[in-house]
N, C-alpha and C positions, 0 to 999 in steps of 0.2 A: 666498608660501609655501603649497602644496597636500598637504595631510596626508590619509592615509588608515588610521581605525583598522580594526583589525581584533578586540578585545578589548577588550570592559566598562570595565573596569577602566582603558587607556589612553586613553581615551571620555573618562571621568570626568575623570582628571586633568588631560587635554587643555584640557577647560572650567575644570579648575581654575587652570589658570595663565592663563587671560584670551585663549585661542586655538581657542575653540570657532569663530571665524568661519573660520577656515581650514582646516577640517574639510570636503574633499568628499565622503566616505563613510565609511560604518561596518559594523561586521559587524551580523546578522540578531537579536543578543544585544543589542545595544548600547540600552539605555532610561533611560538616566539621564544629566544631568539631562534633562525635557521635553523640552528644544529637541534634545536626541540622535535622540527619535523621529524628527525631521520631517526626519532627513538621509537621503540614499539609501543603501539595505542593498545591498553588494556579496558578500553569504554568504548561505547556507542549508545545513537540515542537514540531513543523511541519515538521523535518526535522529527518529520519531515518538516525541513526547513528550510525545502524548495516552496512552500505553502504562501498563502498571503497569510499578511500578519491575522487577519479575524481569525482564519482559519488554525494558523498555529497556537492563538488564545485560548478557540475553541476546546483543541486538542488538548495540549496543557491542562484547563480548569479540569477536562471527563477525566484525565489519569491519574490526579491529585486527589479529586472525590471518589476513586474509587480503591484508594490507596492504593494504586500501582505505583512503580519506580518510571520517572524520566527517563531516566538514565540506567543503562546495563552494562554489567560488569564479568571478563570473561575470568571467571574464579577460576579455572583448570590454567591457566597462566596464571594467575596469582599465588597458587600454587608453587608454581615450576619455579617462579623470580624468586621466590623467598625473599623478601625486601625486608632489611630491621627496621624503617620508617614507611610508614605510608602519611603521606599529607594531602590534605583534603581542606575545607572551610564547614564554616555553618552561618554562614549568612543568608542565604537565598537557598534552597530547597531545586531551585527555576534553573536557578544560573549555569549549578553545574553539582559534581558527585559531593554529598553532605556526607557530616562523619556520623550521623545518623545511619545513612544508607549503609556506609563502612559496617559499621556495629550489624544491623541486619544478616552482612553476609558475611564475618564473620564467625557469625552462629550459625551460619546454612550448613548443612553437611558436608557440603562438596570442597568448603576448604577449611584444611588443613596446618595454617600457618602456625608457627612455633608460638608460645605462651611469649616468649620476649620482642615480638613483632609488637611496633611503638604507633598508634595511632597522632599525630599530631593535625591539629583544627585551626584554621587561619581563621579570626572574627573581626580583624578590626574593620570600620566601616565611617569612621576621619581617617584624616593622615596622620597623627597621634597613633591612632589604631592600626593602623598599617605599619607604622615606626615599631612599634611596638610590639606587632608581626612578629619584623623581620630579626628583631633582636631576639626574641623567642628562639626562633630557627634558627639563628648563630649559635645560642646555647645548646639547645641541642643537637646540631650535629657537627658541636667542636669548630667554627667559623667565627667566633665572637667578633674578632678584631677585623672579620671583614664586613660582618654588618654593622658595628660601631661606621665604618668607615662610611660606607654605604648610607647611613641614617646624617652623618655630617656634612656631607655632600648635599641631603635634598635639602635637611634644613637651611643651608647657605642660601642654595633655591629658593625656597619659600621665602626667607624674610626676603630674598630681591622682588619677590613678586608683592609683598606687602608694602615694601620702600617705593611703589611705584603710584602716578595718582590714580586719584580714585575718580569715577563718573557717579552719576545718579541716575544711573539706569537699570530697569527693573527687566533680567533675562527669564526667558521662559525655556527652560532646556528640556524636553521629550523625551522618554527613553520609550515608546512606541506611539504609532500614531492611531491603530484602527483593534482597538479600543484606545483611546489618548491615556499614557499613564506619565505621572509624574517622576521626575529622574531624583532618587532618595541618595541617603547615605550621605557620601566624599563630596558627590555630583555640586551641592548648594554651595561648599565648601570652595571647590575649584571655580568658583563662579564669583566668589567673592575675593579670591586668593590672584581674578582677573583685574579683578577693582571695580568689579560691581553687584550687583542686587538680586538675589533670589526672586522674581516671581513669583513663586508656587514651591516652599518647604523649606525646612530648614535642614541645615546638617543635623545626617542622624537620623534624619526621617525614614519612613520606609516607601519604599517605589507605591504609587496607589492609582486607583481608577481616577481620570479625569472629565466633568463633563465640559462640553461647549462653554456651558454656563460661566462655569467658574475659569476657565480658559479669556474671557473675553474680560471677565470683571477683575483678572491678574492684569490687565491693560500692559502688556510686556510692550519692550522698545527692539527687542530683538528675540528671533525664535534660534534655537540651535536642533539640530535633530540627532542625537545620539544614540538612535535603539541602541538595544542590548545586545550585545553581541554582534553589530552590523560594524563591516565598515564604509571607507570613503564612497567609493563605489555605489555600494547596496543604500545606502543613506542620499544621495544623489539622487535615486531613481525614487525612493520615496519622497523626495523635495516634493518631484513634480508629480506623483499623486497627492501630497499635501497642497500644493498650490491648485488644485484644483478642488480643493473640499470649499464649500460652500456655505459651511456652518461657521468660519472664521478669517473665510480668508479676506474679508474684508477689515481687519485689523490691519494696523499701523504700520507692521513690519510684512505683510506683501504689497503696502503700497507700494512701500519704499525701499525696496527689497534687501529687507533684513532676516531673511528664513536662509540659517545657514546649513551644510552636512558636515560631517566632519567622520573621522575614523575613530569610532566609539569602543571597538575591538582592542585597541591597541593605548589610547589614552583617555577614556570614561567606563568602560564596563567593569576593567578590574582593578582589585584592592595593591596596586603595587606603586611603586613614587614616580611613574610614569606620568599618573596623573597630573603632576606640577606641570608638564610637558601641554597638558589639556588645556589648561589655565591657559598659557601662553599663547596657545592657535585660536580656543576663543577670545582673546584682548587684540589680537594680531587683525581676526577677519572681521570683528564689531567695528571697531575703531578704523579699519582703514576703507569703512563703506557707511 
């Protein structure tokens, strides 16, 4: 069996069901676990993201309006791997290679893959949905009883995280800052699965533009910053351009210094049961400041 991921998050789970060995590539994203790095990247992105965040929004919205791809795919290796699965997501277009994109190429000329090459789409977007995922991908690639296993596990997890109390605080989580957009999907989920309160969406929402306005009239107790795809590091150094914005920073939580970063790469960006992991760092660094 020759599997070809093309998204993070189906990376992960891949290795998690015990079939990282039949992994012949991965997308340009794909770094977890370790051994994900050392597979060969069949992606790259159109989009420099050494940029500031405006700048990479910018870029983004012009290649989306002009129907261009984000994301590039080297089809003469997709070719050559002959992969029976390719997996991929359709949740976000942004985030990473859609099975939209998939389908586009391949009808392109240039490849050639067998009629019995099995596209499969990762959607979930709770942790139901991500359960739900992963059990998918058990089924089809013969792994059943290790995503059963795998799903038994987070759920243990999660009711610990709901067995736990609860506060009445209203979190305001970021998944960018310059334009402010609100963190959709799992993100409200994992916030409540902390033991407390969405600010701004619910589970299931979708990531959206935020202004000032409605940023201050969320009246949050705590900020967290989780861009998309940033981690501990790169989210740190946006703290302190956000603590220096002006249009909010006189709310509650840079008094009192509740603007947290966290590693949003690894437990907020993707659809995998990592995210329970998320939960826990944000209840860990609310609560102990």
């Amino acid at each position: 069996m020759r599997i070809l991921s093309l998204t993070p998050s189906a990376t992960e789970i891949i290795f998690e069901l015990g079939l990282g060995t039949h992994l012949v590539g991965v997308s340009h994203e794909c770094n977890f676990p370790s051994e994900a790095r050392k597979l060969e990247k069949v992606s790259y992105s159109s989009i420099n993201s050494n940029r500031s965040q405006i700048e990479i929004d910018s870029q983004v919205r012009e290649t989306l309006q002009s129907n261009a791809t984000l994301y590039q795919i080297n089809t003469h290796r997709l070719n050559d791997l002959k992969p029976d699965f390719i997996v991929t997501q359709g949740i976000c277009e942004v985030c990473s290679i859609s099975s939209n994109q998939i389908e586009v190429e391949l009808k392109g000329t240039l490849c050639t893959l067998p009629a019995s090459t099995k596209i499969i789409s990762l959607n979930g977007r709770t942790f139901d949905g991500i359960c739900e995922d992963i059990i998918m991908l058990g089924n089809e690639l013969n792994a059943i009883s290790s995503a059963k296993s795998h799903i038994d596990k987070a759920h243990n997890e999660k009711e610990a995280l709901q067995n736990q109390t609860k506060y009445d605080y209203r979190i305001l989580c970021l998944e960018w800052i310059d334009p402010y957009f609100s963190a959709g999907h799992w993100v409200p989920q994992q916030i409540e699965l902390a033991g407390f309160r969405s600010a701004i969406g619910k589970t299931g929402d979708q990531s959206r533009v935020l202004s000032s306005d409605e940023i201050i009239a969320s009246d949050p107790y705590a900020i967290a910053l989780i861009c998309c795809g940033y981690n501990e590091n790169q989210n740190l150094m946006l703290k302190k351009q956000l603590l220096q914005d002006d249009r909010i920073n006189f709310l509650t939580p840079f008094k009192e210094n509740k603007v947290f970063a966290f590693d949003a790469d690894s437990y907020f960006s993707r659809p995998t049961t990592r995210i329970l992991q998320g939960s826990i760092q944000l209840r860990k660094e609310i609560l102990a400041n």
